[in-house]
N, C-alpha and C positions, 0 to 999 in steps of 0.2 A: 759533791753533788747532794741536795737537799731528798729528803723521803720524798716529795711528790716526785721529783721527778726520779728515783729510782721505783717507786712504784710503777710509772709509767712504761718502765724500762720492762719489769718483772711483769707488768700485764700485757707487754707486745709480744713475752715471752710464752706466755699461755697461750696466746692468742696462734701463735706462729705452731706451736704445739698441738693446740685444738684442731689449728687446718690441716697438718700433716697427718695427725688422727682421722680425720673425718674425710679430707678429700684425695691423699696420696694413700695411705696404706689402709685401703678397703681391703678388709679381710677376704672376701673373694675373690678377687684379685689375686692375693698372695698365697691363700691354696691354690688356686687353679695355675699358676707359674710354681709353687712348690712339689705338686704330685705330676705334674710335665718333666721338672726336672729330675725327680727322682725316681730311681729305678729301682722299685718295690718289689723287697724278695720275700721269703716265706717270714726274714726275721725282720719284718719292717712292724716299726710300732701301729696298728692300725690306726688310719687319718690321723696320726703323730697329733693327738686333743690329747695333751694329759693337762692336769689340774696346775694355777699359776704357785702353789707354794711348789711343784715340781720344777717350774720352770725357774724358780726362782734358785733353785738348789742348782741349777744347773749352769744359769749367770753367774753364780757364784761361784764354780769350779770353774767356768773359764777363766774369769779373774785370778783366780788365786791357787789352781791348778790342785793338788792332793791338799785334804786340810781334815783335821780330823772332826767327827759327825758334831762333837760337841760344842766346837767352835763355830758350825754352819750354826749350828741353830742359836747360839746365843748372836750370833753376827745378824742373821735372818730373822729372829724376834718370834723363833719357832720352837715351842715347849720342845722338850727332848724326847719325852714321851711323842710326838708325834713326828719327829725326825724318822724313827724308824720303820714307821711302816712307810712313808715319801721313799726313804733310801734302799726297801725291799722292791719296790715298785719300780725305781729308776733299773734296777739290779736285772729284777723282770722282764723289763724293754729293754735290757741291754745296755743302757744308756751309761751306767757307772760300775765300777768296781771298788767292792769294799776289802782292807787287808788291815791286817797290825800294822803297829807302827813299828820301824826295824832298833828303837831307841827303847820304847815302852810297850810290851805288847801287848797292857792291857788298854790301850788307847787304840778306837778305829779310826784308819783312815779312808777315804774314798777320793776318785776322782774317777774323769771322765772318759770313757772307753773311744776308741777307735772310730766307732759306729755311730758316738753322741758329736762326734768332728766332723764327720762327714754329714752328719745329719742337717748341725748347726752353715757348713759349708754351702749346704743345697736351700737348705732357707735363706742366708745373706743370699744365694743368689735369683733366687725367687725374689726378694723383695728388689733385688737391683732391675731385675725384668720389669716389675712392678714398673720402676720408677723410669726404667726407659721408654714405657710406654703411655706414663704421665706426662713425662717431658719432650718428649718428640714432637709434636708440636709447636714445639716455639722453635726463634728463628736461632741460628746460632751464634747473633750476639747476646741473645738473651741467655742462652747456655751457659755463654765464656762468662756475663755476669753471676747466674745461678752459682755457678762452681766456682768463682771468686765468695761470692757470699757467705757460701756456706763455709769456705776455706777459713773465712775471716773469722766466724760463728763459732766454729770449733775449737780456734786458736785462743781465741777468748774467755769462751767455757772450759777448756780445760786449764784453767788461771785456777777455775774455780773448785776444783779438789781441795 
C-alpha cells in the first residue's frame, strides 16, 4: 500500500480516536458510573484523581505485573529520582506494594495491591456502563455490527505490537 493511502488509513485512526475521546468517554460520565459502582470506604483513595505519571505507573504493573522501580522508570521515561516519591504516593493510596527482590535485595520491586484490582475492576466497569448507555440507542443490528467492528479493529491492532 502506498503512504497516501496509509496515511489515510492512520488519519481514520485519529479520527475514530478523537470521537471516542470526545463523544463516548466524557469524563463525567465515567465518574459518575465509577463512584455508583464503588463502594467507598474509609481506605478509598479520595475522587480516585491521582496525577497521569501515577496512572501511568500503574498501566504499567498491570502489564507487567512486579518489576523493579528502575525498570518502571527507564520503561516509562520517568527520571528515577522522581519515581520515588510516584511509588510513595501509589504506596499511600494503597494502590501498590514495594519489597526486595527475593534474588537481589538491593533491587526494589513493586506491584499492584489487591485494592489497585479492584479499583481498576470498578473503573473497566464504569466505563462499560458508560458505553452501554452510549449505545443503547441503536438498533440491534447496529450492535451485532458495532461488536463485529470492533472485534475486527482489535484483531488487527494487536498485529501491531
Amino acid at each position: 500500500m502506498d503512504k497516501d493511502d496509509l496515511f489515510k488509513v492512520a488519519d481514520s485512526l485519529v479520527n475514530f480516536l478523537w470521537i471516542i475521546q470526545n463523544n463516548i468517554l466524557k469524563e463525567n460520565d465515567i465518574t459518575k458510573n465509577f463512584h455508583s459502582s464503588v463502594n467507598c470506604e474509609d481506605d478509598c483513595v479520595p475522587d480516585f484523581s491521582i496525577p497521569p505519571s501515577h496512572v501511568r505507573v500503574i498501566f504499567y504493573l498491570v502489564k507487567f505485573n512486579s518489576s523493579p522501580i528502575s525498570q518502571i522508570a527507564d520503561n516509562l521515561g520517568i527520571s528515577k529520582s522522581n519515581m520515588t516519591p510516584i511509588i510513595d504516593n501509589l504506596i499511600n493510596y494503597g494502590l501498590v506494594n514495594r519489597y526486595p527482590d527475593s534474588r537481589d535485595r538491593r533491587i526494589l520491586r513493586v506491584e499492584l495491591t489487591d485494592k489497585a484490582s479492584k479499583r481498576l475492576d470498578s473503573f473497566r466497569i464504569a466505563i462499560c456502563n458508560s458505553f452501554v448507555e452510549k449505545i443503547s440507542p441503536l438498533s440491534d443490528d447496529e450492535v451485532v455490527t458495532l461488536n463485529d467492528s470492533i472485534s475486527n479493529l482489535i484483531a488487527i491492532l494487536k498485529k501491531l505490537n
